[in-house]
GUDO-280781 format. One record per residue (C-alpha): x, y, z. Coordinates in nm, 3 decimals. Layout:
% GUDO-280781
        X        Y        Z
        X        Y        Z
...
//
This chain:
% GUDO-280781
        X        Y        Z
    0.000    0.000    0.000
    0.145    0.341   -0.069
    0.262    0.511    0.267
    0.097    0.854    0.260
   -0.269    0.677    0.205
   -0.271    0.434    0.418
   -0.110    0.704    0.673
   -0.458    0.891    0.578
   -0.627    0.576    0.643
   -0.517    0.534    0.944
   -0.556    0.871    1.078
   -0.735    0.963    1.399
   -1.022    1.006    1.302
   -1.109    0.710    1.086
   -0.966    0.504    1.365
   -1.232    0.578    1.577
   -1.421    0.521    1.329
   -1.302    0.174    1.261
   -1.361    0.108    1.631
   -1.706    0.212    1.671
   -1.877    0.194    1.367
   -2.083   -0.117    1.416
   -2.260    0.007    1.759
   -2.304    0.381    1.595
   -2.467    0.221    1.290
   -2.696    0.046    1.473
   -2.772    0.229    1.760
   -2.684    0.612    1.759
   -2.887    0.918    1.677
   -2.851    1.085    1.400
   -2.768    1.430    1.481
   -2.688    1.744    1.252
   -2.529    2.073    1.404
   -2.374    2.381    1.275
   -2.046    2.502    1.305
   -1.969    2.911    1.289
   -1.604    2.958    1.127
   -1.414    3.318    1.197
   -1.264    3.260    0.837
   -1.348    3.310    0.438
   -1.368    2.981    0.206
   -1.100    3.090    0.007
   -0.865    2.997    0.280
   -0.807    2.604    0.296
   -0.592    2.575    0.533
   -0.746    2.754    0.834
   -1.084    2.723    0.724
   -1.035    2.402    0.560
   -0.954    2.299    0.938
   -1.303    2.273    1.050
   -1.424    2.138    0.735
   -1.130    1.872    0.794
   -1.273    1.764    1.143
   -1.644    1.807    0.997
   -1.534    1.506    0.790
   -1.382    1.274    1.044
   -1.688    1.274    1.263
   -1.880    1.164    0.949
   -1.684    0.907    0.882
   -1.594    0.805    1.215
   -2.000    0.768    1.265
   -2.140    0.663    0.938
   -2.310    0.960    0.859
   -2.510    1.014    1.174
   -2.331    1.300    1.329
   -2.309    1.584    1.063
   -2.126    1.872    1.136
   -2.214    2.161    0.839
   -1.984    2.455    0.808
   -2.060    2.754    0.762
   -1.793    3.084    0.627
   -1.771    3.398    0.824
   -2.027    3.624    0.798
   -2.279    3.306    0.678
   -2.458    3.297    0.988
   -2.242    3.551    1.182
   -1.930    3.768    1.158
   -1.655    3.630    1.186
   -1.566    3.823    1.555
   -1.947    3.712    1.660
   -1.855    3.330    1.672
   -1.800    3.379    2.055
   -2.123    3.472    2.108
   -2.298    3.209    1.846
   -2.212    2.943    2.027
   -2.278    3.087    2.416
   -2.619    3.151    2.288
   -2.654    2.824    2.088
   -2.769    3.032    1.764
   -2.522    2.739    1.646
   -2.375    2.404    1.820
   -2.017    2.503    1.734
   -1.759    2.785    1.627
   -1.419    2.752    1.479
   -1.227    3.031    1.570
   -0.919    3.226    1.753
   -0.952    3.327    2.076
   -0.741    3.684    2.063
   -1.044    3.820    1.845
   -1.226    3.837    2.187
   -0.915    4.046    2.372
   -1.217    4.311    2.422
   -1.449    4.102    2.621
   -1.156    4.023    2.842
   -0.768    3.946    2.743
   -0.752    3.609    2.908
   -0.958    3.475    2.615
   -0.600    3.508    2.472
   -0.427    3.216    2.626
   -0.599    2.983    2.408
   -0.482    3.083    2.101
   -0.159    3.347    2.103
   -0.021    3.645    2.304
    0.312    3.834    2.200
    0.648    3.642    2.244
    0.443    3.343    2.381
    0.461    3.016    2.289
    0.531    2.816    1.967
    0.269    2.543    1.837
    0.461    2.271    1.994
    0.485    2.416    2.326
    0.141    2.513    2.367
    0.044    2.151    2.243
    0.273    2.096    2.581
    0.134    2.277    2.806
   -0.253    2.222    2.719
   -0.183    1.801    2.724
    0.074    1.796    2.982
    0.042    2.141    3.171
   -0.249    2.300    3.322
   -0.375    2.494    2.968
   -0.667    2.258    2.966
   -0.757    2.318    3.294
   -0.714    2.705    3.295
   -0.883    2.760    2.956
   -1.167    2.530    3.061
   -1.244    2.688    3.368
   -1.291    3.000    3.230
   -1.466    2.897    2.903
   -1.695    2.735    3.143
   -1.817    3.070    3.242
   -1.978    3.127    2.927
   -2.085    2.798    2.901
   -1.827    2.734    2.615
   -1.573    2.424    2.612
   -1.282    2.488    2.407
   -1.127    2.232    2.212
   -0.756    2.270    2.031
   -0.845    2.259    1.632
   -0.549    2.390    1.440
   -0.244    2.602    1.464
   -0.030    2.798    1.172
    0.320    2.807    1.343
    0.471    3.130    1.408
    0.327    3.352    1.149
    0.475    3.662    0.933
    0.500    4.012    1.121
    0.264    4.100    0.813
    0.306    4.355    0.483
    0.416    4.706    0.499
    0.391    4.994    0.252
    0.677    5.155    0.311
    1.032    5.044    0.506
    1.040    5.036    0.900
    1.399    5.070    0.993
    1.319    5.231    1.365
    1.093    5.220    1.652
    1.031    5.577    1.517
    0.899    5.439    1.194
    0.601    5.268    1.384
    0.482    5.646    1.515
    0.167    5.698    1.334
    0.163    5.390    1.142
   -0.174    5.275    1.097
   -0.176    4.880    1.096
   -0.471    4.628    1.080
   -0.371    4.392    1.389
   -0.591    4.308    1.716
   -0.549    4.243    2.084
   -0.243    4.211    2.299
   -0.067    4.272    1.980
   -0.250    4.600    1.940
   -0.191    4.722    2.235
    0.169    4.625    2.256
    0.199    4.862    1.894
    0.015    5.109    2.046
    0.294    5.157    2.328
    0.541    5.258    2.048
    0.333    5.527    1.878
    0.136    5.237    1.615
   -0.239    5.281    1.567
   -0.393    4.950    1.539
   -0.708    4.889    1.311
   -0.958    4.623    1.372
   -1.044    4.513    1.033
   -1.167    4.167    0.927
   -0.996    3.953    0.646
   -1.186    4.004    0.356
   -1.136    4.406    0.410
   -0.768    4.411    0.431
   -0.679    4.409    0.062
   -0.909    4.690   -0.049
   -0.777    4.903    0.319
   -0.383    4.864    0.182
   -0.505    4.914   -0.142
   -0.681    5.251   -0.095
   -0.406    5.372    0.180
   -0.661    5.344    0.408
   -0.414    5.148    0.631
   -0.007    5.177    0.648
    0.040    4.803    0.701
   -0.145    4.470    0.776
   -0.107    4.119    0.954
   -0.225    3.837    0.845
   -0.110    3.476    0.857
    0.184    3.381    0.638
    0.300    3.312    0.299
    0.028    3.057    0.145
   -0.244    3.268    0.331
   -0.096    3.617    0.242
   -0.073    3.492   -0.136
   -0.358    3.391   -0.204
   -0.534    3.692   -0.053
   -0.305    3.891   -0.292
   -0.167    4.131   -0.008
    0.173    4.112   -0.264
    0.003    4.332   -0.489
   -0.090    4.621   -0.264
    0.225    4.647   -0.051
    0.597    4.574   -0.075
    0.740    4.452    0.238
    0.719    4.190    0.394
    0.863    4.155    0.792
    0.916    3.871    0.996
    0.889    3.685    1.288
    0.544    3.769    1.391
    0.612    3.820    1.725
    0.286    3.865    1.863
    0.169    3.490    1.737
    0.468    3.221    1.794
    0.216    2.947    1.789
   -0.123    3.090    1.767
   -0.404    2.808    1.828
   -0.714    2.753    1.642
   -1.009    2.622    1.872
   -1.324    2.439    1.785
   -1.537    2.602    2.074
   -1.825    2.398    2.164
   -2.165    2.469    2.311
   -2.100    2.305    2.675
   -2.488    2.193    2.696
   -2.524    2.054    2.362
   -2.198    1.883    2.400
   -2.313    1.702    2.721
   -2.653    1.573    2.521
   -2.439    1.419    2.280
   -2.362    1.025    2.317
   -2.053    0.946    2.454
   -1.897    0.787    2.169
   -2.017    1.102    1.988
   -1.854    1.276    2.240
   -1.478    1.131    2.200
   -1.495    1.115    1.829
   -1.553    1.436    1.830
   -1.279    1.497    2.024
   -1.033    1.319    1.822
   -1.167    1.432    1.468
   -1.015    1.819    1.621
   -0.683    1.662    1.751
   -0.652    1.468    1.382
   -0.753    1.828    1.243
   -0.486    2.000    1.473
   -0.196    1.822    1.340
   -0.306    1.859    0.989
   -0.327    2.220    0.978
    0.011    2.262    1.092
    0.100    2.006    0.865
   -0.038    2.149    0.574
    0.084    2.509    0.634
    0.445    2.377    0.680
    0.440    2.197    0.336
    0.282    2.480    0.160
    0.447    2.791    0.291
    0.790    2.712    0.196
    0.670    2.742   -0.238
    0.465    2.972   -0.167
    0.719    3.238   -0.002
    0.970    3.152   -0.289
    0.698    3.271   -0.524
    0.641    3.598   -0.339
    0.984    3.664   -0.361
    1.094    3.580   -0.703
    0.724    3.798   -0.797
    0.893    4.120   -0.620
    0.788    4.104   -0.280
    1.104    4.238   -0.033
    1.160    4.008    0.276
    1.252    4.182    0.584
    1.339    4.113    0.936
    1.250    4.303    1.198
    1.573    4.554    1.314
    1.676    4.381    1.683
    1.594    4.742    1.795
    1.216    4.716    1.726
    1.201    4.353    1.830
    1.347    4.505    2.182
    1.119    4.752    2.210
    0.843    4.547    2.142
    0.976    4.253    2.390
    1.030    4.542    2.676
    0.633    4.670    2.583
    0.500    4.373    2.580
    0.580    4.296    2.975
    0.491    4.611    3.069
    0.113    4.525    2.898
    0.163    4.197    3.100
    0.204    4.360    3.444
   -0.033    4.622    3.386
   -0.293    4.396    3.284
   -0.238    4.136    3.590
   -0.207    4.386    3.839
   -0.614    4.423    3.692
   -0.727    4.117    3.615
   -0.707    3.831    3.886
   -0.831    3.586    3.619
   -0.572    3.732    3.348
   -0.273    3.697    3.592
   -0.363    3.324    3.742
   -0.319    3.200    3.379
   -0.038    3.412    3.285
    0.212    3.359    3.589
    0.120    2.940    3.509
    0.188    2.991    3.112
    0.513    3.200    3.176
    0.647    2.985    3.397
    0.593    2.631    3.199
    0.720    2.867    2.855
    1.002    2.988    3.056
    1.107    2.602    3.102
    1.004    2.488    2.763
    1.243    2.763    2.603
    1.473    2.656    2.831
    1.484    2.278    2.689
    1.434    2.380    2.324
    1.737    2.617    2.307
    1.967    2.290    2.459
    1.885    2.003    2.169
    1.551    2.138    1.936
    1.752    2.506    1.872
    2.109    2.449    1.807
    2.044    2.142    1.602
    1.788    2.371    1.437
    2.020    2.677    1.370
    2.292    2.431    1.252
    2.052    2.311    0.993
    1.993    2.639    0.847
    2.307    2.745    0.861
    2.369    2.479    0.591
    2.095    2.568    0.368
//
């Protein structure tokens, strides 16, 4: 059998699947919910993610727990997914958790917060630390349970219209970019814009906006961001490892069978690795294409990745010193992230930056 299909084939999902099919085909409900995504079609990766998990549970059932989903602004905005599924206007949403920084920045943990962890770490600390825990106790409040669904990697610091050489080239710059990040820019003179995916290109394009964030290369491209601004910084600082979560409507979860239950489950861990997967194979091509189509490739100047660092825990104490909630899950995160970075700079790092040093 040829590896990478019967790899497929033997994927989380359908192994559940394989398990319980016979009782589920005879037995189970058949049960059909909706599912609220925070992202366009046109994105496959990201929004392919819930469409990804949508499928295992099919197959993993036989067809009697459908999961349909729907695009941003389908049944609601993309920043309303939140509050779809605390109100159960739909079952499920498929979303990150920064877009809700305004309702209360602790929402943040579960996806990304400036110079936080990478994919693998938070994968770490949600399986092995106390993320699961922390996230799920506060979810619980709005009668949410969050469920890891996807993750890019550490993403692009995002396109630029003209060059920013200086923490004094950020003064006045008006850049689409949300939450902690936000608000971290905002301490060195930025003016952050809240402005939804699909409005980005025609913002850059009219001037509206100085610079924009996005994802990375595959995403970036195929939104066309090339075309309407020249530079193009990295690392995103602000998302190292940013999570996507399938959140989950805690009451209609609890109705569902139990085998529904863990399937479900496992379809978003299957759906986890292969977004991360699929972004790593695809953003390698498409940043070569970028390039060799005129786009300019810039790191950020150590001087504006210090200033941003130093800004960044000054948001950090401010905000704990203000939010009991906020600084209970922030003093556990730092502290496990403190130790993973530890470990990774010993054998994942230097064999790493010996690698690439030979590229």
């Amino acid at each position: 059998m040829e590896r990478r299909s019967f790899l497929k084939k033997a994927g989380v999902g359908i192994a559940a699947g394989a398990v319980a099919m016979p009782a589920i085909a005879q037995n189970a409900p058949t049960i059909k919910w909706r599912l609220a995504s925070s992202f366009p079609k046109s994105l496959d990766t990201i929004y392919g993610g819930a469409e990804h998990m949508a499928k295992r549970v099919s197959e993993a059932t036989g067809g009697k727990f459908q999961i349909q989903v729907f695009a941003a602004g389908e049944i609601v905005p993309g920043p309303g997914v939140l509050d779809a599924v605390k109100d159960n206007t739909v079952e499920m949403g498929h979303t990150v958790s920064y877009y809700f920084y305004g309702k209360d920045p602790t929402y943040a943990f579960d996806c990304a917060i400036p110079f936080g962890m990478t994919n693998r770490q938070m994968d770490a600390w949600f399986r092995y630390g106390n993320g699961t825990k922390l996230m799920g106790e506060f979810f619980a409040k709005v009668n949410i349970i969050p469920i890891p669904c996807g993750n890019t990697g550490t993403q692009m610091g995002g396109w630029y219209r003209k060059e920013i050489k200086t923490v004094a080239d950020l003064k006045g710059l008006k850049i689409r970019i949300g939450g902690f990040a936000g608000a971290v820019l905002s301490k060195l003179g930025a003016v952050p814009q809240q402005i939804p995916g699909g409005d980005i290109y025609p913002a850059l394009e009219k001037g509206t906006i100085d610079a924009a964030e996005w994802v990375g290369p595959y995403d970036d491209q195929k939104l066309g961001f090339n075309k309407v601004a020249k530079y193009y910084y990295y690392p995103g600082w602000w998302e190292g490892g940013p999570q996507v979560s399938a959140y989950v409507n805690a009451k209609k979860f609890a109705e569902l069978p139990k085998e529904y239950q863990t399937i479900l489950q496992l379809a978003c861990a299957d759906a986890h690795v292969d977004m991360m997967s699929k972004y790593d194979a695809r953003n390698p091509t498409a940043l070569k294409q970028l390039v060799g189509s005129g786009t300019i490739l810039k790191q950020f100047p150590k001087e504006i990745m210090d200033a941003s660092y130093k800004a960044a825990m000054e948001v950090y104490a401010e905000t704990s010193a203000t939010n009991a909630e906020f600084k209970k899950v922030y003093d556990d995160y730092k502290k496990f992230m403190d130790d993973q970075n530890l470990w990774h700079r010993v054998a994942e790092g230097s064999y790493a930056n010996f690698m690439y040093s030979k590229r």
